[in-house]
N, C-alpha and C positions, 0 to 999 in steps of 0.2 A: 391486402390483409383484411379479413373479415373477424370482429370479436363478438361474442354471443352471450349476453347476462354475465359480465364480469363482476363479481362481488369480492373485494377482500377485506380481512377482519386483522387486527393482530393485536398480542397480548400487551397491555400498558402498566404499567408497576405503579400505584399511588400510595400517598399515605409515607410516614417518616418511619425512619428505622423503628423495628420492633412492632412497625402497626400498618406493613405494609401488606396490601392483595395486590392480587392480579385481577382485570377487569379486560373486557374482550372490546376494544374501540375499531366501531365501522369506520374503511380509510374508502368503501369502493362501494356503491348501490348500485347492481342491474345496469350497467356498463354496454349497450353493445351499438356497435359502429361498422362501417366499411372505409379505409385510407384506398385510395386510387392513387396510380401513379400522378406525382405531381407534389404542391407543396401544400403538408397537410397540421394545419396548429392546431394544438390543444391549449384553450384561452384559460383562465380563472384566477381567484387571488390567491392569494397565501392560504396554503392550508384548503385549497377546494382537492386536489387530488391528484393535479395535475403531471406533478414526476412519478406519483406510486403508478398509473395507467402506462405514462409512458416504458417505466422498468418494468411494467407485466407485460407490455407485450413484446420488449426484446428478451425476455424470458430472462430478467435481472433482479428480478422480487422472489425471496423466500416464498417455492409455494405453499409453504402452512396458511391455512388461512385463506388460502385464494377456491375460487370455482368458478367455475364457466368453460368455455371454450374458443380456441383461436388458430384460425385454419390461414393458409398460406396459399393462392390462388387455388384454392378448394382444397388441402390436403393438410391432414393434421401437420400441429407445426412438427418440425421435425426436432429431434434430441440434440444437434449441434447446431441448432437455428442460430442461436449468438454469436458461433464460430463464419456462419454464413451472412451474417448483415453487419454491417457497422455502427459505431456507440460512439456518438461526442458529448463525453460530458461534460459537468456546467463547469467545474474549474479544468483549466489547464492542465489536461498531464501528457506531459513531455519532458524530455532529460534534457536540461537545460544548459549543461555544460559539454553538448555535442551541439554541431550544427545544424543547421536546416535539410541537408541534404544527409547527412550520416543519420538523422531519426528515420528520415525516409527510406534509407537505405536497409536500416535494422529491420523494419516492417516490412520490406519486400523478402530480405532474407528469410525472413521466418514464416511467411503468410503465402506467400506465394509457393506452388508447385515445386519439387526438387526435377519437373521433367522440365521444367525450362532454366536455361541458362543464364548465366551471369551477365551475358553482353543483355539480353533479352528483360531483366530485371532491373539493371541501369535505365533501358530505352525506358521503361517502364516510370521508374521516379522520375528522370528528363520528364514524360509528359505530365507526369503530375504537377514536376513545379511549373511547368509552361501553365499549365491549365486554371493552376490557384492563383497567378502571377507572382511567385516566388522569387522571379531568374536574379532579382539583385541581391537578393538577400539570401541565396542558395548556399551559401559558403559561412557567413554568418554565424554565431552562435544563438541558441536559443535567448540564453541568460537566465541568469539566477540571483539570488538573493544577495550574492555580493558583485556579481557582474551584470554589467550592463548589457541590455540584448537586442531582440528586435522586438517591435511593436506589438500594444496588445492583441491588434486586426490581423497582424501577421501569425502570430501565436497560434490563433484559435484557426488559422484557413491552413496553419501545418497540421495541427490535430485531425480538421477535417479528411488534409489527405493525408494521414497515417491508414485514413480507416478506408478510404477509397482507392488506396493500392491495391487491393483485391478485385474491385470492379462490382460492388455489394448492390443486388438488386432493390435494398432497403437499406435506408439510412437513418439512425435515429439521433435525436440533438437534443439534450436538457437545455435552456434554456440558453440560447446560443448567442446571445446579445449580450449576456451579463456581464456587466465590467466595463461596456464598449462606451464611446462617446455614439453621438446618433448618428453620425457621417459615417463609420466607421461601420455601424450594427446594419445601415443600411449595405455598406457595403457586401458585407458577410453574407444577406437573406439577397441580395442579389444575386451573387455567386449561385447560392444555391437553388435560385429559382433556374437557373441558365441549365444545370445539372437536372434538374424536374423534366424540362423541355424532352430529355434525351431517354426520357419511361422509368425514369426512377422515383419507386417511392419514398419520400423526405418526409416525416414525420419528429414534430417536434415540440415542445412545449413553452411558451410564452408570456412573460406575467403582463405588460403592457406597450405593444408596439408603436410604435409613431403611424402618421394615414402609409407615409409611404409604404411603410414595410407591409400593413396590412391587407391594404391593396394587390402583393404580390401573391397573398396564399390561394389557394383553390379552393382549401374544404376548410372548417372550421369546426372543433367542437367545442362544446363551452361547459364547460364544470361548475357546480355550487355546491360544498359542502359533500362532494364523493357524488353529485348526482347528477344525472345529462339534464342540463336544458334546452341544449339544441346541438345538432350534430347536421352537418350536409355544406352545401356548395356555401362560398364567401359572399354570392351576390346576392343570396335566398335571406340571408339574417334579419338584415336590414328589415326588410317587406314583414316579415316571420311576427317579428316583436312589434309592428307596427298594426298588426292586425290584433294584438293584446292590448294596442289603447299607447305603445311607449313611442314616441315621438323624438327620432335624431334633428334636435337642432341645426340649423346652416353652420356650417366652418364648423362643427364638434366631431373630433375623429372616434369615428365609429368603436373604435377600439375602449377608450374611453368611456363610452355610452355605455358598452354591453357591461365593461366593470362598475359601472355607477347601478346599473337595475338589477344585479345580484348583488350587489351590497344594499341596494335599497336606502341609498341616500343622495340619488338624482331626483329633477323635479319632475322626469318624465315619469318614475315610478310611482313618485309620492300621489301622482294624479292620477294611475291606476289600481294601487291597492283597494277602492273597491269593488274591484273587478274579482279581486282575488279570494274577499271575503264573503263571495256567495255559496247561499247551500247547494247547489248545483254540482261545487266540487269537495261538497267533505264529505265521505263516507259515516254510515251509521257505525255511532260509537269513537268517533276518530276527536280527539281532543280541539278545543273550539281554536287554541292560539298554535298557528304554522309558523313553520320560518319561512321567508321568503322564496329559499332554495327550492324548499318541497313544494310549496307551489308552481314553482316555474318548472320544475319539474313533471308535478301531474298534468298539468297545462298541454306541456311537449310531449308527452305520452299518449292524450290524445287527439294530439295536431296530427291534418294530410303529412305533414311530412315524416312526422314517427311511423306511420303505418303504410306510407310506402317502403322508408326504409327494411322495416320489419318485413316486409312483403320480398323483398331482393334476398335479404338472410334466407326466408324460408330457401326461395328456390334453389342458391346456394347450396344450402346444406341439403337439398335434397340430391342434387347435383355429387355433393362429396360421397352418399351412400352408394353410388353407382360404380366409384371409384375402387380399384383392388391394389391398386399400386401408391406406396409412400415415398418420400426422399426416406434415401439411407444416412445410417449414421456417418459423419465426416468425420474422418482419421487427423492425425496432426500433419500440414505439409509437409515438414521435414521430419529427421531422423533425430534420437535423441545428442548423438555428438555434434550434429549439426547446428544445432539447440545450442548445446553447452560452447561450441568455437564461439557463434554469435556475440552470447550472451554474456561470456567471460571477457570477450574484446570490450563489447560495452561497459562494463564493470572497471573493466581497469582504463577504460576511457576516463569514466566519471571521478574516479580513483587521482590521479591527475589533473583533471581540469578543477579539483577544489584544494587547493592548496590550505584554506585555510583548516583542510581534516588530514592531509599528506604531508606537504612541507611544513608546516606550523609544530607537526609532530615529530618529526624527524630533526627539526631543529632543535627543540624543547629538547628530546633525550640527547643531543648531542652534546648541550651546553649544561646541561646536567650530569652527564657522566665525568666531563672534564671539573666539575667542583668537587661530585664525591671521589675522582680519583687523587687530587690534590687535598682535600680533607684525612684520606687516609693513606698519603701517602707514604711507602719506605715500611711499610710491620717488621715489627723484628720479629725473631724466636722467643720471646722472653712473657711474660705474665699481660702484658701491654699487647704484646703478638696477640694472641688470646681474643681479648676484647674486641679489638680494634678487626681482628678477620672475621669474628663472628657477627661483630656490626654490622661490617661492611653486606656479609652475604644475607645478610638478613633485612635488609635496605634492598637489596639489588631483586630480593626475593618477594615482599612485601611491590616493590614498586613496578614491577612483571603483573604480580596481580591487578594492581587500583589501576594500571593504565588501562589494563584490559577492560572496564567499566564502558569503556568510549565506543566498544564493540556492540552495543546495546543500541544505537542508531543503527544499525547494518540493515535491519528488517522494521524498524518504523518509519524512517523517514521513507523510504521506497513504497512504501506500504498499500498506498494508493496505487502508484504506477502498475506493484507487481500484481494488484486483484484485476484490474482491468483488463492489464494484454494476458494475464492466465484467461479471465473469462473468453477473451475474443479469439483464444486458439493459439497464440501466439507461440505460447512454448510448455513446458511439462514441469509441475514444481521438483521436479529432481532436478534438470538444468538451470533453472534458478538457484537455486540451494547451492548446488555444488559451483556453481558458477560465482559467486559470492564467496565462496570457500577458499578455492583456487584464485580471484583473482582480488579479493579483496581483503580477507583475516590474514590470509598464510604473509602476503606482504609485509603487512603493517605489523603483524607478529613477530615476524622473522625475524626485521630489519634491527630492531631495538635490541635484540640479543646480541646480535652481534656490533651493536655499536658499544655498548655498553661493556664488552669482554674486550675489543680489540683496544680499547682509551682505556681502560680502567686495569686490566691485567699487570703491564708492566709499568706502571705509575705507583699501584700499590705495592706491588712488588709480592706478587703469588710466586707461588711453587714453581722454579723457572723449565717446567717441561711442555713439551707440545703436545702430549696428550691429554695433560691438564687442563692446557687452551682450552682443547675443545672439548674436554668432557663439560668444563665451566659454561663455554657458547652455548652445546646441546640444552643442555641443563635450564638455563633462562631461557631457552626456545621453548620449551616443554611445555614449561609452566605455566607461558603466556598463551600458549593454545587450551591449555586446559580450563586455566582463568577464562579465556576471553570463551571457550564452549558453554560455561555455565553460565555467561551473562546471555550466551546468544538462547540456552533453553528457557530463560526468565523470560529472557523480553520480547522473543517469540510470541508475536499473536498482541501483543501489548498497543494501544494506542498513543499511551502517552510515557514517554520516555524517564519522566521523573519516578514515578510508583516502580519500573525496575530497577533505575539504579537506587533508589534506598532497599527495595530487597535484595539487592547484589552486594552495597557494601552492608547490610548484616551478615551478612551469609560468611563475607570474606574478613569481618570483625573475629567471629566465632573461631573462623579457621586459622586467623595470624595467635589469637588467644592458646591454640594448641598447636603451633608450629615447633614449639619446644623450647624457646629463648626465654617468653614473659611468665612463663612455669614451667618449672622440672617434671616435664611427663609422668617420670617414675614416684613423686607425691600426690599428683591425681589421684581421687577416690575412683574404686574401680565402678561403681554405678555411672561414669560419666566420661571413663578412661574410652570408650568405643567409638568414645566424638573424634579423636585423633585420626582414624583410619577415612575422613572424610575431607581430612584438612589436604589442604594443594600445597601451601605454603609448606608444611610438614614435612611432605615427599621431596619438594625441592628443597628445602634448606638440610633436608638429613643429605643430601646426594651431593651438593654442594659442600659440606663440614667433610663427607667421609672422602672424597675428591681433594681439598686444600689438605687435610690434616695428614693423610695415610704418610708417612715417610719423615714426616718431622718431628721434634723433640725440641719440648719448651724448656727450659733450664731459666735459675735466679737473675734476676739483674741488679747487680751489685750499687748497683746509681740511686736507685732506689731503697735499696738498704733492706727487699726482702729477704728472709730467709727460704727459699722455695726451693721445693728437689725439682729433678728434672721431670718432665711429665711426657709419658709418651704416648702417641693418637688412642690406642687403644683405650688406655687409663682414663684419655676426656672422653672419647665419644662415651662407655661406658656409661660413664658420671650426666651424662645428658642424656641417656635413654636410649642411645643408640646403637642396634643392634650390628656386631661385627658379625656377617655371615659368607661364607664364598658368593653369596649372590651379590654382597656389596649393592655399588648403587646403584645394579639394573632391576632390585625390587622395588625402586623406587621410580626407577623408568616406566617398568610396566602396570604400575599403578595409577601414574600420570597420564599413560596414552590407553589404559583402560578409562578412566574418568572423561576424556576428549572423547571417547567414542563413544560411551553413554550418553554425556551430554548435549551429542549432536545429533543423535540418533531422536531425543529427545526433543529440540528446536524442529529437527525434521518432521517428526509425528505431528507438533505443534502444528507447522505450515501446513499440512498437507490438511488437517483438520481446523485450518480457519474459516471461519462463515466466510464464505465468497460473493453471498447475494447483499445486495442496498437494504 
């Protein structure tokens, strides 16, 4: 991999509300290098540049902002270059409630060819975990936040072979130690020196290695403030800065040193900044106080070794003009239903192994259905009947809604996993989408409708018919798909889970407000009367009243001592706004499963138009 004056810029927001610009911050100066098969770091501190370099050249940086160029054993890079090389980045992403071998397994399914077979993509993971030293922990679970799992060394060498089931002639690695103890970090750049040996380029970024680990790389380049101060082999650095006056102490790990004289508060440096301060190297007109960066930088600019470097690029590139043939674009390996099988197993894998988002819920409405079925137990026909069914379905309707709020993790908490394997090819935001659809709303939606009808129906003592059952079942199915679609078009694209759900529950404040119970529809001023036709709670509680009422007749209860005539459905819904029409409750159906598929249509736009670049 060869890079040519890489420069990037990008816009920074300053200043407090109402007095905010935009301001154009250099993240990248005049950037250019050659990585050679083997193990190649990019050194520097906080904030030198060193993950932006690394994500421009696995083509994972917004190109706004960027220029230069980057060629691939002489050949422009190609347009699915990230679907062809592998990305371990700095935190862990892996689904932690599958095993070591089932991650490994979903990455072959999807990444690898549809012309090779099943037996042929097993052999395939077998050597992967032979090769990472997996085999005890192959069965294993990852772990997660409430389960215990396997190691953090072990963690990060699954990661590694998610991306090496492919066989990726380049490797790239954010900061691949982080987290680790040293025994552990050593371990890992072991590994991957062992992988260099066999002509792979391993290219990665580093903030401060121990000798051992540093000792292992090949090439080095070293970043200050977005700028090269030296780029080329591991054993050349040393001698490099040494011929600048900086001087590596006995027993001082080299690693150390180079971060001490771009921070410029070792004593090697302190004893050379006069070196740095002659007019030899300031340009006329160039301000008298430099950072130390820019100096180490003009310094290496005109060092032998920047213009040999420069000298290998030219012929390179001269080399690439002769060239007529590009890599083509790469397709996705598999087929989109092959996509969606995968990826739905996974889903309802994860679905499962967290109990505390599946069973914890499923418990919750169980033991909740049986209090509001004995709270309203036995409704009579009488004035009390009345109350007590409109309560009820106006509870069962309202709580169809709020639960759906929890639908709003579906696409944050994944949120990381799913940019990454979209970027690496992995699969099509449609089989995500729909896969999450099918094997994880429809579930959790489903279930509660029907827990909540089958405990609560004959407790409360509904309408004793079986079509009733289920119009009443359908009914809180609906609502909780439509519910839980508008929390999923909110929080689509969202980072942080809280800012959706408080605009989820306003939305579903507004819409319980015009559901028809906390006001008589038909007293609404008609400049505000139009908010109705957007309520969910509305369509389900009108389709719910005209379902219990149609066929019965409320009459006085003497115990009571009102004087009341008989009242029949017609007369209440009426008197509540509600329109008796032969369409009955399927204009309330089709209103309900109209809103689900705007609203997901909507989540779906969303995804498909989230920034995908770092």
């Amino acid at each position: 991999m060869t890079f040519y004056n890489i420069s990037y810029t990008m816009k920074v927001k300053t200043g407090n509300f109402g007095f905010r610009k935009t301001t154009q911050k250099e993240i990248l100066t005049d950037i250019s290098g050659i990585m050679k098969p083997g193990l190649n770091a990019i050194l520097g501190p906080t904030g030198s540049g060193k993950s932006s370099l690394l994500d421009i050249l696995a083509t994972r940086k917004d190109p706004r902002g960027l220029t230069g160029e980057i060629l691939i054993n002489g050949y422009p890079q190609p347009p699915k270059f990230k679907c062809m090389s592998g990305y371990v980045v700095q935190e862990d992403i892996v689904m932690g409630t599958l095993t070591v071998r089932e991650n490994l397994e979903f990455s072959a399914a999807l990444r690898l060819p549809s012309s090779m077979s099943s037996q042929e993509k097993k052999e395939r993971v077998d050597q992967i975990i032979m090769e990472l030293d997996l085999t005890k922990v192959a069965d294993a679970k990852v772990g997660t936040l409430f389960t215990r799992g396997i190691s953090g060394g072990e963690k990060k060498r699954v990661c590694i072979g998610l991306e090496l089931i492919t066989d990726p002639p380049i490797l790239f690695l954010d900061e691949p130690t982080t987290g680790l103890d040293s025994s552990t970090a050593n371990g890992v750049m072991e590994l991957l020196k062992r992988m260099s040996v066999r002509r792979k380029t391993i290219i990665f970024s580093i903030h401060q290695p121990r000798y051992s680990i540093f000792k292992l790389f090949d090439s080095v380049t070293l970043l200050a403030a977005g700028r090269l101060v030296y780029h080329g082999l591991v054993d050349k650095v040393l001698p490099y800065f040494l011929s600048l006056g900086f001087v590596c102490e006995a027993y001082n790990n080299p690693a150390d040193f180079l971060m001490d004289i771009i921070n410029g508060d070792s004593t090697a440096a302190a004893a050379s900044r006069i070196d740095f301060n002659t007019a030899d190297l300031k340009k006329p007109g160039e301000a008298e106080t430099e950072s130390i960066a820019e100096k180490l930088a003009k310094q290496y600019s005109q060092s032998a070794q920047c213009i040999e470097m420069e000298e290998e690029l030219k012929q390179l590139s001269l080399e690439n003009k002769k060239r007529k043939t590009s890599y083509l674009l790469i397709p996705y390996s598999t087929s989109f239903f092959h996509q969606l099988q995968w990826v739905s197993k996974r889903t309802f894998k994860n679905l499962i192994g967290n109990p505390q988002n599946s069973t914890a819920q499923i418990f919750i409405t169980t033991v909740l259905g049986i209090i509001i079925g004995l709270i309203f137990a036995r409704v009579k026909n009488d004035v009390t009947g009345i109350q007590n069914r409109v309560g009820v379905l106006f509870f069962l309707t309202t709580n169809q809604c709020l639960n759906s709020v929890t639908t709003v993790e579906l696409f944050i908490t994944e949120k990381r996993i799913f940019m990454h394997e979209y970027i690496s090819g992995y699969y099509r935001v449609s089989a995500y989408f729909f896969s999450k659809i099918i094997a994880d709303m429809i579930p959790m939606r489903t279930l509660p409708g029907i827990i909540f009808t089958c405990l609560n129906y004959f407790i409360i003592g509904f309408k004793p018919t079986a079509q009733a059952f289920f119009i009443m079942m359908i009914t809180l199915i609906l609502i909780a798909y439509a519910a839980s679609s508008l929390s999923l078009a909110i929080a689509t694209g969202q980072s942080v889970s809280s800012v959706a759900n408080l605009l989820i529950n306003i939305c579903f404040v507004f819409m319980i407000l015009f559901s028809g119970l906390l006001v008589n529809i038909t007293t609404i001023s008609p400049w505000l009367l139009w908010l109705q036709y957007f309520s969910i709670t509305r369509y389900g509680l009108n389709a719910l009243q005209i379902n219990e009422f149609t066929g019965l007749t409320f009459c006085k209860d003497s115990t009571h001592g009102l004087n009341v005539t008989c009242l029949t459905p017609k007369e209440y819904l009426r008197i509540q706004g509600i329109s008796i029409t032969p369409w009955g409750i399927w204009q309330n159906y089709v209103a309900l499963l109209c809103m689900t598929v705007i609203f997901l249509a909507i989540a779906y736009t969303k995804l498909r138009l989230l920034k995908k670049y770092t």
